[in-house]
C-alpha positions as CSV (number, residue, x, y, z in Angstrom):
1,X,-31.9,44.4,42.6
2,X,-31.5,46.2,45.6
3,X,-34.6,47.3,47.7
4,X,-36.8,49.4,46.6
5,X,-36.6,52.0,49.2
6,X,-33.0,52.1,48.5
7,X,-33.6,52.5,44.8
8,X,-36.3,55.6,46.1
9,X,-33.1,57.3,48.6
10,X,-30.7,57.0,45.8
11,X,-32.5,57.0,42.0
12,X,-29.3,57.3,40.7
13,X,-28.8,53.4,41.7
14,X,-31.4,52.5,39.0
15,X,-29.4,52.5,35.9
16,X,-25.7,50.7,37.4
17,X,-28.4,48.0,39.2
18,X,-30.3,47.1,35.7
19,X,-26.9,46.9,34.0
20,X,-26.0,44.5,36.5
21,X,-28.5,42.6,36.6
22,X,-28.7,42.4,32.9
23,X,-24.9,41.6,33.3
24,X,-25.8,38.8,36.0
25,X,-27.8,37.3,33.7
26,X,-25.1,37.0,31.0
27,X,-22.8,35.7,33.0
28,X,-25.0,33.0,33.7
29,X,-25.9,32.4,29.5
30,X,-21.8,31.4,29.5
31,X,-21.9,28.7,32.0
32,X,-20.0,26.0,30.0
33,X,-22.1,22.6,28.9
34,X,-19.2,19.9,30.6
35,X,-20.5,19.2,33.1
36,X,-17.5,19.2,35.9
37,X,-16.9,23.3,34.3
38,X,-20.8,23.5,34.6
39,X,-20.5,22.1,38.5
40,X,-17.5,25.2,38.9
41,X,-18.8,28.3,36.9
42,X,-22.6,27.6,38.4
43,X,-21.3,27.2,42.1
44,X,-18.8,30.0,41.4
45,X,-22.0,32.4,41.1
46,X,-23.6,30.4,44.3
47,X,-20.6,31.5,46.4
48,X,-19.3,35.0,45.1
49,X,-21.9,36.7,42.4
50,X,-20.1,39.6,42.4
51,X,-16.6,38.0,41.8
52,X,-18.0,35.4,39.2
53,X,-19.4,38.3,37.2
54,X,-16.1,39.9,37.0
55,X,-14.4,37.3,36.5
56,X,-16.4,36.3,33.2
57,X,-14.3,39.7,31.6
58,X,-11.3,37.6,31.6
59,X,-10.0,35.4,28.7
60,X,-10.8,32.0,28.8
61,X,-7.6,30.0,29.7
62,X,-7.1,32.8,32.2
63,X,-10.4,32.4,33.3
64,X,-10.9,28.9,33.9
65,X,-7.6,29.2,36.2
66,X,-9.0,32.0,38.3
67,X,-12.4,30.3,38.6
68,X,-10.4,26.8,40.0
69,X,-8.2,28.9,41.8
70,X,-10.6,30.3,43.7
71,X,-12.8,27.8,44.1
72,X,-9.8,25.3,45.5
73,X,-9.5,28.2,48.0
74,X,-12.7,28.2,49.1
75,X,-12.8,24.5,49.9
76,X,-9.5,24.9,51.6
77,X,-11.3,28.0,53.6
78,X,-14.7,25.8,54.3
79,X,-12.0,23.1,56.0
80,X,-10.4,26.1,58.2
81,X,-14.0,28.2,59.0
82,X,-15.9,24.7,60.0
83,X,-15.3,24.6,64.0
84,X,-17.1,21.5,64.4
85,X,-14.0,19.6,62.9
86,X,-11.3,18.5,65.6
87,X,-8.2,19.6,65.3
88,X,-6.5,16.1,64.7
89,X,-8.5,15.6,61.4
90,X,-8.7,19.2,60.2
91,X,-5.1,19.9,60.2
92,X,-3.6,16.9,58.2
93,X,-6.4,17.7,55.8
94,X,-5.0,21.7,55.4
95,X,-1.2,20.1,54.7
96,X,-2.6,17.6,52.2
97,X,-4.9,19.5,50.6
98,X,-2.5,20.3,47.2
99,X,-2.2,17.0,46.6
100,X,-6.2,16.0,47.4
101,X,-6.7,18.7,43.5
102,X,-4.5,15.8,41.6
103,X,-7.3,13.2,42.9
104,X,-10.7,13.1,40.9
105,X,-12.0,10.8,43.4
106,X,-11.4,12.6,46.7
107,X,-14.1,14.7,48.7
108,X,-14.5,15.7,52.2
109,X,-18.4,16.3,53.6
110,X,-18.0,19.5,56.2
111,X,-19.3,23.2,55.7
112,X,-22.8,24.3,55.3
113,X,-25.2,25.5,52.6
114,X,-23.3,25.9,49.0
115,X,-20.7,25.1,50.5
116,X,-20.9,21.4,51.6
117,X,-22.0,21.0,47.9
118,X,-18.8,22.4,47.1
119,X,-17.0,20.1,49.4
120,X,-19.3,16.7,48.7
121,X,-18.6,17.1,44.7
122,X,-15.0,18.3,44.8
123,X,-14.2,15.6,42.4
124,X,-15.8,18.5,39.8
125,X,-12.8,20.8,40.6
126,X,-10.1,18.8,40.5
127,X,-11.3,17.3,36.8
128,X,-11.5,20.9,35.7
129,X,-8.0,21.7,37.7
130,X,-6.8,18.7,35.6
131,X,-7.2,20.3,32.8
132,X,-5.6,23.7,33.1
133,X,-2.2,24.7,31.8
134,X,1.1,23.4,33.6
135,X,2.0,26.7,34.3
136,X,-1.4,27.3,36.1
137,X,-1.6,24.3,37.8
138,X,1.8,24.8,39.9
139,X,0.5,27.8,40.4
140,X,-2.5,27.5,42.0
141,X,-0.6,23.5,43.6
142,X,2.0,26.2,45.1
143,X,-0.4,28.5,46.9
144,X,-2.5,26.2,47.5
145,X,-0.1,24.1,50.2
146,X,1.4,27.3,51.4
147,X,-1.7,28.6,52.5
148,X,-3.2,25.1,54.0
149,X,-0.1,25.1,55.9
150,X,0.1,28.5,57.0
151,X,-3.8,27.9,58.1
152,X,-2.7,25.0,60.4
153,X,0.1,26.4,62.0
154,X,-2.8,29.5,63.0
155,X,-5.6,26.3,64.0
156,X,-2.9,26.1,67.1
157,X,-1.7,29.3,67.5
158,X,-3.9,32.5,68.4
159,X,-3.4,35.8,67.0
160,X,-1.2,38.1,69.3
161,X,0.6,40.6,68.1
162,X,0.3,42.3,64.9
163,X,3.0,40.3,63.5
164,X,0.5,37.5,63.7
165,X,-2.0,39.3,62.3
166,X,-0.3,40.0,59.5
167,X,1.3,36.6,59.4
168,X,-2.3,35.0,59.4
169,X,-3.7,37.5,56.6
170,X,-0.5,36.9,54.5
171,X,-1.7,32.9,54.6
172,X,-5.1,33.3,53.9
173,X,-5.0,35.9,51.6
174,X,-1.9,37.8,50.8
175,X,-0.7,34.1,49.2
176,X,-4.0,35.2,46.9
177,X,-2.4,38.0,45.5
178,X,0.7,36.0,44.5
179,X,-1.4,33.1,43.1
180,X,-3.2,35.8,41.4
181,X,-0.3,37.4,39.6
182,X,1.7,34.2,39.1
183,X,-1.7,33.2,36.8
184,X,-1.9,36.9,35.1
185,X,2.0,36.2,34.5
186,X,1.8,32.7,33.5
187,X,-1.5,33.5,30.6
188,X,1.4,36.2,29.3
189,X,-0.9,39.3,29.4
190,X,1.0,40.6,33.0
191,X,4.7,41.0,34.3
192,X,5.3,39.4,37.5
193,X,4.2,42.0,40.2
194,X,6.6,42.3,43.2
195,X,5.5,39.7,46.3
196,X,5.0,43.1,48.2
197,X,2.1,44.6,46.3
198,X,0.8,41.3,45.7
199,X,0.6,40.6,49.3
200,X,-0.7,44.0,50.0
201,X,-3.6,43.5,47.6
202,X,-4.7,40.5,49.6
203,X,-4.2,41.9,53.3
204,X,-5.8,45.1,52.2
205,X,-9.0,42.8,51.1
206,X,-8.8,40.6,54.1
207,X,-8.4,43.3,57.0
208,X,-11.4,44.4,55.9
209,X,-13.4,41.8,55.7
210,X,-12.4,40.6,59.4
211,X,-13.0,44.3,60.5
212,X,-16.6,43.7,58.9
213,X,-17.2,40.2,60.2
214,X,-16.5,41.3,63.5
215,X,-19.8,39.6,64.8
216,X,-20.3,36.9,62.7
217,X,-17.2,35.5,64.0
218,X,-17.5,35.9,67.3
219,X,-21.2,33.8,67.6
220,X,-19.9,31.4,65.5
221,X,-20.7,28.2,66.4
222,X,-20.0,26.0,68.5
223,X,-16.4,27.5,68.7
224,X,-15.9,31.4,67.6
225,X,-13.1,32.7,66.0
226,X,-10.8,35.4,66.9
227,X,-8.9,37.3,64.5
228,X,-8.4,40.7,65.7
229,X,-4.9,40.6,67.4
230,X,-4.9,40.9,71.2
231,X,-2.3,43.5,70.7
232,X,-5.2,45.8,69.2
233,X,-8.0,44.7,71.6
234,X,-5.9,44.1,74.8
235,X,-6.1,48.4,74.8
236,X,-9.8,48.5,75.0
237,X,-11.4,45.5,76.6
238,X,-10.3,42.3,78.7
239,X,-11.6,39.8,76.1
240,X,-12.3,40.1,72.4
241,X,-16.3,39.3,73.2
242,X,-16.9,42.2,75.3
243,X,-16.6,44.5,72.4
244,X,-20.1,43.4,71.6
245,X,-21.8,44.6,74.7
246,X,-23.5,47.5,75.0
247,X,-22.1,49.1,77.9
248,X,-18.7,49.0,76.1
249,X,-19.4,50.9,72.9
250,X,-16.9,53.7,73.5
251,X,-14.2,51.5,73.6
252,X,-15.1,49.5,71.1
253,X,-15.3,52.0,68.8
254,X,-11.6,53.3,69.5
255,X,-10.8,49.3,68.7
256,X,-12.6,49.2,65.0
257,X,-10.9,52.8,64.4
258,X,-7.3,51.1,65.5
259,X,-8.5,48.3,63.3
260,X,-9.5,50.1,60.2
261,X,-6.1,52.4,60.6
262,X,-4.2,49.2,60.4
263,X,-5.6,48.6,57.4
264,X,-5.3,52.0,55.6
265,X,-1.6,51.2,55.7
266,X,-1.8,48.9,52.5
267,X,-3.6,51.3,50.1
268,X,-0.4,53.1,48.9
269,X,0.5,49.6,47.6
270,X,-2.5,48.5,45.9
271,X,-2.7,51.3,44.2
272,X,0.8,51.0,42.9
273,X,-0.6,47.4,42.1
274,X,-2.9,48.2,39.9
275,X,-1.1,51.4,38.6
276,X,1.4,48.5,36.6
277,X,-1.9,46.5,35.2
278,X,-1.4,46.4,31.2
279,X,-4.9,44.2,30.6
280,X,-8.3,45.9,30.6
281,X,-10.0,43.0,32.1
282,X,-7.5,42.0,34.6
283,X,-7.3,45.7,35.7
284,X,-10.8,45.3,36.1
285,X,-11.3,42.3,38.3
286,X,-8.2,43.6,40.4
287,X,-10.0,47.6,41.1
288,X,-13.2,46.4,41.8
289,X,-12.5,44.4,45.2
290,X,-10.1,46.8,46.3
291,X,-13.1,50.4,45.6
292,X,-15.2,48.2,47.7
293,X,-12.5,47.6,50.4
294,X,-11.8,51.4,50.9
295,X,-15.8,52.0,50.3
296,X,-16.4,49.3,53.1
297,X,-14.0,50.5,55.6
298,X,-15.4,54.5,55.3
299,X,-18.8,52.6,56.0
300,X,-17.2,50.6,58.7
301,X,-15.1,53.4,60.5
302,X,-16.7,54.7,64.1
303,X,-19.6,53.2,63.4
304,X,-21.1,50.7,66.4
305,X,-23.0,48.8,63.8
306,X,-20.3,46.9,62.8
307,X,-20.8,45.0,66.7
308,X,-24.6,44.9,66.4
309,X,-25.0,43.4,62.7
310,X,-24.3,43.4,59.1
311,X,-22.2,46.7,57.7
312,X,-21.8,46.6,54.2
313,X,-22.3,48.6,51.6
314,X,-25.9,48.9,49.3
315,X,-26.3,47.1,46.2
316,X,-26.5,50.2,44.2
317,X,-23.6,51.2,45.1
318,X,-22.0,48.4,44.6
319,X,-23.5,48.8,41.0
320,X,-22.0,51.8,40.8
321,X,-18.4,50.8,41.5
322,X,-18.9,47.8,39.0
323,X,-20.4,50.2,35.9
324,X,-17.7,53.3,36.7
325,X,-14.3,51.2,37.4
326,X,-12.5,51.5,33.6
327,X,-9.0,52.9,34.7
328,X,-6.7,54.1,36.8
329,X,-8.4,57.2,37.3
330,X,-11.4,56.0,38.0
331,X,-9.2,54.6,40.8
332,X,-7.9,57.2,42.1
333,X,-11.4,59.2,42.0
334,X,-13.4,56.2,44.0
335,X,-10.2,55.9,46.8
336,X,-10.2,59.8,47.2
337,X,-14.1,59.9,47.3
338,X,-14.3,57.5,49.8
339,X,-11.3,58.2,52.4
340,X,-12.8,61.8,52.2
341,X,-16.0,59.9,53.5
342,X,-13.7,58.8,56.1
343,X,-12.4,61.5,57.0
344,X,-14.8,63.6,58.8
345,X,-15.8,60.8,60.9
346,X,-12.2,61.1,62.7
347,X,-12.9,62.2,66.1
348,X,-9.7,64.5,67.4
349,X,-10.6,62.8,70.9
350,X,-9.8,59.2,69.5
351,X,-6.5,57.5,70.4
352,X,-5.5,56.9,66.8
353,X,-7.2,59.9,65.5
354,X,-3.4,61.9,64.4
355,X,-2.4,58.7,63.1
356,X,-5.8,57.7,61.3
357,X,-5.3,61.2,59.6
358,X,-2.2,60.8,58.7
359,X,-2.7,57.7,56.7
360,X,-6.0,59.1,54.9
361,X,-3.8,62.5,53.7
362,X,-1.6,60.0,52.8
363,X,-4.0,58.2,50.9
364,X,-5.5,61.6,49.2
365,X,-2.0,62.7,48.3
366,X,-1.1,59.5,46.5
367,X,-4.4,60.3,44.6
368,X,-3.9,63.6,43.8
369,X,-0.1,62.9,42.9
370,X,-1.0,60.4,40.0
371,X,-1.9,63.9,38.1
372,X,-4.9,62.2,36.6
373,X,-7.0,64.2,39.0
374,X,-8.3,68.1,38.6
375,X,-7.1,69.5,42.1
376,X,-10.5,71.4,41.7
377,X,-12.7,68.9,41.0
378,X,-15.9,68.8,43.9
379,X,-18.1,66.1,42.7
380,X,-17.8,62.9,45.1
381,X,-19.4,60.2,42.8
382,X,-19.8,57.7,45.6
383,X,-20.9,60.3,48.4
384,X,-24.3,60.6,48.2
């Protein structure tokens, strides 16, 4: 539930953690009794609580779809993240891999943790994915072989230039935001979102997350992976690694602030994004993820943590996000609150400081121009 010295710094916590928990706990009442759906809903909750609690909001055709959807993802991901796979095996695998759903029989043992489970009993997924709609399995078979092989074009080819970064993210997670709104559109609660905001939905998501796993990434082993483009870090340091020594904090710093400004650039689209959602629920699981980007990223921004450990943010806030996001205004509130977290922390001696403001104001204006805000309002609910 968070720990307890948290709870002590920030009472207010209390309440959105119980709920949660009591929410958790649900969730977990609906696992279905088959027992391939009871293999996906119970190792959906081992590999994303947060995501399979949000996810349970959703009708059930819908549901089921996001839940395979994701999970097919994931395995596809475990095949990319596991470096101890040579190349030769691991990219036929990524091509293949929207035809290995059709096949109840196939499996592939790599990964760690839940997530060789996932891998060793795949045959679980693809009986569920079996049993989906058409129009959600060519959704999910679509993105599914564009991403694996957008994935292994990037197992040979390092990211460069932004272009490539945004190339990568658009593979590995902007191709999410389609597959996501192709299965809103095809359970007929949705219209078809443009590609654009879809695709900004999922790079906004995944910059952050490869701003945040800075570290992680670069001790993994026994090959790390590099996804901040050289055309970013190439300003700071020689090599990618030497952003986590010591003796080059100031310059690593500038880097996660030209890192987190790259992302900021995507925010005006999600929020356009979710501005168009007609269905509580799917409004819902599409706000969430994106409060706790922006919320993330003002955590994340000049702050030298990020390349000594784990920057995230606290469980009660987290809470918080999931008990207060109901609407669009709640939207705009959280994504105002938190780039004005943000921006105080801009440093008027940092290289992208004019432009890091700029996209924050820009941010703020887009916020205060859905008219759903009081221009006077003072009370920051996710400040303290």
């Amino acid at each position: 539930m968070g720990s307890l010295a948290a709870v002590l710094r920030h009472p207010d916590d209390l309440y959105p953690l119980l709920k949660l928990k009591m929410a958790s706990r649900q969730a977990e009442k609906q696992i279905p009794p088959e027992p391939h759906w009871a293999f996906c809903y119970s190792m959906l909750h081992k590999v994303s609580r947060s995501f399979a609690l949000v996810i349970q909001q959703l009708g059930t055709d819908l549901r089921n779809a996001v839940c395979i959807f994701y999970l097919v993802l994931r395995a596809l991901d475990t095949v990319e993240d596991d470096t101890s796979i040579p190349t030769d095996v691991k990219v036929p695998i990524l091509i293949a891999f929207h035809r290995h759903v059709y096949d109840r029989e196939w499996h592939f043992s790599c990964g760690t943790k839940e997530y060789k489970v996932l891998m060793d009993q795949f045959h679980h997924v693809s009986t569920a994915f079996l049993e989906l709609g058409k129009g959600y399995q060519d959704a999910i078979e679509d993105i599914t072989k564009r991403m694996g092989a957008g994935m292994a074009k990037f197992i040979c080819k390092e990211v460069e230039s932004i272009d490539d970064y945004d190339e990568y993210c658009y593979y590995v997670a902007g191709l999410v935001g389609l597959g996501l709104s192709k299965l809103f559109y095809a359970s007929g609660t949705e219209d078809l979102a443009p590609d654009s905001l879809s695709n900004s939905m999922g790079l906004f998501l995944q910059k952050t997350n490869i701003i945040r796993d800075y570290l992680e990434d670069i001790n993994e082993i026994p090959k790390c992976r590099m996804f901040w483009p050289r055309e970013i870090w190439s300003k700071y340091v020689n090599k990618l690694e030497d952003l986590k020594y010591e003796e080059n904090s100031d310059k690593a710093v500038q880097c996660l602030n030209d890192m987190v400004t790259n992302a900021l650039m995507h925010v005006e689209d999600c929020l356009k994004y979710m501005s168009a959602l007609r269905d509580h629920a799917i409004f819902r699981f599409c706000a969430i993820p994106q409060i706790m980007a922006i919320g993330t990223l003002a955590l994340c921004y000049n702050n030298i943590e990020v390349f000594r450990g784990v920057v995230k943010m606290r469980r009660g806030l987290t809470a918080k996000v999931i008990d207060r996001t109901n609407n669009m205004t709640d939207v705009y509130l959280a994504f105002y609150d938190f780039s004005n977290i943000l921006k105080p922390k801009i440093n008027k001696n940092d290289p992208n400081a004019t432009k890091t403001l700029s996209r924050v104001e820009a941010i703020q204006k887009a916020c205060m121009d859905s008219g759903v805000l009081n221009k006077r309002f003072k009370i920051l609910h996710y400040s303290k």
